[in-house]
N, C-alpha and C positions, 0 to 999 in steps of 0.2 A: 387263777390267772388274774392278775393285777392291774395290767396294760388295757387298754381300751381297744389299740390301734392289735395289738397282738391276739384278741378275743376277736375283733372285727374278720383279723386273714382266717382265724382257726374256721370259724362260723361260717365263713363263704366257701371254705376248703372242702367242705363236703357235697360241692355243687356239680364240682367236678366229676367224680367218680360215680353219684348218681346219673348222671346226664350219659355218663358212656353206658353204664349199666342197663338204664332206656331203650336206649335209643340205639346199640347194638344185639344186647340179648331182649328185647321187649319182644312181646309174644303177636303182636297184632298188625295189622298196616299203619293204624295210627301212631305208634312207636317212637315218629319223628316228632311228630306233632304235639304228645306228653309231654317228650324232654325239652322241646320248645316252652311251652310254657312252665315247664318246672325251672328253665332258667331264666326268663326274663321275667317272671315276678319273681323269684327272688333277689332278681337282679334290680330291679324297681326298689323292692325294700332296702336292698345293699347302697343303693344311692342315697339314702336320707338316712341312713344309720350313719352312713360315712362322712356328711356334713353334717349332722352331729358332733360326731368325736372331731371337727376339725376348728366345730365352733368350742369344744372344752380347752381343745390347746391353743384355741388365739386367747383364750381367757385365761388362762392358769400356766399355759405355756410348758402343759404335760398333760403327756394321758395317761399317769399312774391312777388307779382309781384310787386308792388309796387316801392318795393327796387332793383329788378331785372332790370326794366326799366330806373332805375334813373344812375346805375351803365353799364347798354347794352353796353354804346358805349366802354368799355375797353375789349370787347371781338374783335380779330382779327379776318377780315372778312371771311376768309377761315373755321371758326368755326361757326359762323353766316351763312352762308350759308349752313352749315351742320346743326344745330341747325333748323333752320327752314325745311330744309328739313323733318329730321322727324316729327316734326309738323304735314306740309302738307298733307304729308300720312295720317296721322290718321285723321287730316280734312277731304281730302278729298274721303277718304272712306264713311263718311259719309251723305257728300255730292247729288250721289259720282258721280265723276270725270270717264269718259271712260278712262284705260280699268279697273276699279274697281269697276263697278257697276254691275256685274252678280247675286248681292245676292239681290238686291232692285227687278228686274222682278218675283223672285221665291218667296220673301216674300210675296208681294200683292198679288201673286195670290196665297197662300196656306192661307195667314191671313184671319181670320172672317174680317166681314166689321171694328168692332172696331178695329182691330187690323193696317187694313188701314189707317182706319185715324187718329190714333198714328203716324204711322207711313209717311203721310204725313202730319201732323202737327207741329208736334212735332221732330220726331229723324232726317228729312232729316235738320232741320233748326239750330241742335248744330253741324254743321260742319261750316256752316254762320256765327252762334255765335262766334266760335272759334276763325275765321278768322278776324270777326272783334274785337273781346276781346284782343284777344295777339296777331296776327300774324301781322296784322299794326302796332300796336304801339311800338313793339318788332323789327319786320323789315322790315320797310320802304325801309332802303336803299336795304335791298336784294329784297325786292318784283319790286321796281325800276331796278335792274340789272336783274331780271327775267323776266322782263316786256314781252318780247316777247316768250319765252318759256310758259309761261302762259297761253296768249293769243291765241297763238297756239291750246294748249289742251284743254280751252274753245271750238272755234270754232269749232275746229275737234270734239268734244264732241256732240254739238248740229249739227253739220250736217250730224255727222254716226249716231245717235240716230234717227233722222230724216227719214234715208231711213230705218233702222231698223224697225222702228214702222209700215212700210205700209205692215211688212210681219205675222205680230201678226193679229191673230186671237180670242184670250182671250180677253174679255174687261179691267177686272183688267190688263192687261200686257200693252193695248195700254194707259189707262191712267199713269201709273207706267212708263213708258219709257218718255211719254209727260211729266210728274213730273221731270223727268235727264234731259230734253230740259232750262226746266223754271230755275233749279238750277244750271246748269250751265252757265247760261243765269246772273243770279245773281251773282256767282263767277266773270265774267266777268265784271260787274260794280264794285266789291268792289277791285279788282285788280287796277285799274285807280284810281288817288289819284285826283277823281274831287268831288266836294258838290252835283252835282245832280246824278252820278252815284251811289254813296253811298245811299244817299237819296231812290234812285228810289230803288236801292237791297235792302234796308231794307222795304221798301212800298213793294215790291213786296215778301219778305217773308212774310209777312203776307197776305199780298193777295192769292199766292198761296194756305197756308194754308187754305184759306178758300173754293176759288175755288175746288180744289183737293180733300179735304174732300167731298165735296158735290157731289163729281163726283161716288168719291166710295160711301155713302149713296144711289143715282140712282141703281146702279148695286149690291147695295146689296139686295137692295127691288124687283130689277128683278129675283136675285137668288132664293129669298125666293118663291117667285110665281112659278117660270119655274125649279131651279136647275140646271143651268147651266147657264156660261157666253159666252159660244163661239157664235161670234155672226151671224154666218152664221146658228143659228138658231132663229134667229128675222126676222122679217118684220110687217111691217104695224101696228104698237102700237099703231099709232097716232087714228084711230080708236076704241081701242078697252081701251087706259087709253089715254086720251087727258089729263089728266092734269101732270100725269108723264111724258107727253112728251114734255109740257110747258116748265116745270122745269129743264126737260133736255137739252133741246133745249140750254134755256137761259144761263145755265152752260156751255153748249160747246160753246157760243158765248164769255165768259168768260174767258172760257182757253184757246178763241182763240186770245182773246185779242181785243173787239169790243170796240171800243170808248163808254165810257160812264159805263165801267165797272171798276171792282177795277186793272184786271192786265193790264190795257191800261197805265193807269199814272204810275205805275212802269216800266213797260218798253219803253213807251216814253221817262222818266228822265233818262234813263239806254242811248240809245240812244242819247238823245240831246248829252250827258256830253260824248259819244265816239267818235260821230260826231265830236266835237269841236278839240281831239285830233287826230286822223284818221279818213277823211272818207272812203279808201280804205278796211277798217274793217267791218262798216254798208252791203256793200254791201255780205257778207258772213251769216250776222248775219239775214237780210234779205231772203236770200235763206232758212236758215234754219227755221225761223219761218212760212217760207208761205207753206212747206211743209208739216210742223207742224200742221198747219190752215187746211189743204188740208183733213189728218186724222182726226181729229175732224170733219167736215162737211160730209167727205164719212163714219163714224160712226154713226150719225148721220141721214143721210139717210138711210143706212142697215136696220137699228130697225123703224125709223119711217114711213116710206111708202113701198107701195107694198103692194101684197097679202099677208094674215097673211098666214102662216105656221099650218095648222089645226092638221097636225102630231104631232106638237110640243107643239103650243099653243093653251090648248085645252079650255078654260076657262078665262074668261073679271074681272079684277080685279084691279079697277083703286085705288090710293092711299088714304089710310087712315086717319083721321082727325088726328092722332099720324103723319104719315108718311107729309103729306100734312105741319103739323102745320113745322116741321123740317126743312123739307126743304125749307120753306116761311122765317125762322129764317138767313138760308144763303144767300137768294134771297136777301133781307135786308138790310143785310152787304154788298153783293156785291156793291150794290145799290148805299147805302150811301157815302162808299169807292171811289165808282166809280165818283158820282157828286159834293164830298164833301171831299177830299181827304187832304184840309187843317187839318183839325179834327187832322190827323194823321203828315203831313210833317211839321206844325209849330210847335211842340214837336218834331221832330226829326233834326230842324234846328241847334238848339245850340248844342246838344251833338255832330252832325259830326261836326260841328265848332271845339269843342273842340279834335276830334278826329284827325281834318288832322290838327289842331295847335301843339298840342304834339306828 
């Protein structure tokens, strides 16, 4: 899509059908109150994206991007700067970025399970999109003079999020914040103008997607059994549904990023390609992932061992040939992704080619 003003309606068009999605099927009292703020921060962001694209066409008197790009560099840098500014915001709200992520922990955990994995498939990755659509090719040289403010709020991102999630209780919330780890984690490769950190953020938006969805699918089939996700009322599953705890298992190895899985290659290339440029960065990025690692594995335990909870769980209901076949569908992908990871980076060789040449 070429139009600015045509990407700006597509981009806000998915506000809509989430927000009914909330805030009619949402699973909790607070329901209204998610889809409140799932619309007015991105409605915040939509306000400075939109006098963005209003200030290219007082300037160029079009919002072909196209024609926009080819003309960029006669705008003074002091406008550029500001121009992308608004941008970002509305990126990375979407993204989103700490401290503008307070409405992504309220939506997962009020959204039905589909509504999850909309939402970690799909809405968390047009902030990613954006970023790589216009905001490299548009400004390089500002994202280069921003380089370390950036990087900064990356960081800072994954490693308050990181001690945040050990205080979460909700399953939806601890994987929902673990989702802000991984997407900032990605913003952080696509900021550095190298071929494997791009490479690896675009490998890893799709990975996650996949990951994540599967995590919410686990916990939505727990919900449906027990009705509730808090999970200091789990123990000992591994007894009483061994094969949703297979499944779970292998997913939180997944989103902890076990060799051999699909988010290990993306954020290995994320790594190699920051390595090369700082290693004093690694060792931050580092802390925050292993913490990261740390909640997935003591999640992990909570639910699968120990004595079952007979107050709570009173009844053995392991997964369904529906539920089973599902979940073997992202087992799969992971798989493949994970061993076979060419499938996907020799298709995305030439386009970053093209993307850090122009």
């Amino acid at each position: 899509m070429n139009d600015l003003f045509l990407f700006f309606l597509f981009f806000e068009s998915i506000l809509l059908p989430m927000y009914l999605l909330i805030g009619i099927w949402g699973s909790n009292l607070r329901k209204i109150y998610a889809s409140y703020q799932l619309f007015f921060f991105t409605l915040f962001g939509s306000i400075f994206m939109f006098f963005g694209i209003l200030m290219f066409h007082n300037f160029f008197g079009t919002t072909d991007f196209l024609l926009i790009q080819i003309y960029n560099d006669n705008i003074i840098n002091i406008t550029k700067l500001l121009l992308f500014t608004f941008f970002f915001i509305a990126f990375a709200i979407k993204i989103p970025v700490v401290p503008l992520h307070f409405w992504l922990p309220e939506a997962h955990v009020e959204a039905p399970t589909s509504g999850s994995i909309i939402l970690a498939g799909l809405l968390l990755k047009l902030g990613a999109y954006g970023f790589i659509r216009f905001l490299i090719p548009l400004f390089n040289t500002v994202i280069i003079f921003l380089n370390p403010i950036l990087i900064t709020i990356c960081i800072y991102s994954i490693i308050y999020v990181s001690f945040i999630i050990l205080r979460q209780l909700d399953l939806k919330k601890i994987i929902a914040y673990s989702s802000i780890i991984h997407m900032n984690f990605i913003l952080l490769g696509l900021i550095f103008f190298n071929k494997n950190t791009i490479i690896g953020s675009i490998f890893l938006l799709l990975s996650h997607g996949i990951v994540s969805s599967a995590l919410f699918i686990c916990i939505g089939f727990l919900y449906e059994r027990y009705h509730t996700r808090i999970i200091l009322y789990y123990k000992g599953l591994s007894i009483i549904m061994p094969m949703f705890v297979f499944f779970f298992f292998f997913f939180i190895l997944a989103n902890a990023s076990l060799p051999g899985t699909s988010n290990f290659t993306g954020e290995f290339l994320v790594l190699l390609g920051i390595f090369e440029y700082n290693k004093f960065i690694i060792f931050f990025l580092i802390l925050g992932l292993f913490y990261s690692a740390i909640v997935n594995f003591w999640v992990y335990n909570k639910i699968a061992f120990g004595d079952i909870k007979k107050s709570y769980i009173k009844f053995s209901n392991d997964l369904s040939f529906r539920e089973f076949f599902v979940l073997f569908l992202f087992f799969i992908l992971c798989i493949i992704l994970g061993y076979y990871p060419l499938i996907i980076i020799s298709f995305l060789k030439y386009y970053v080619f093209l993307l850090l040449i122009f």
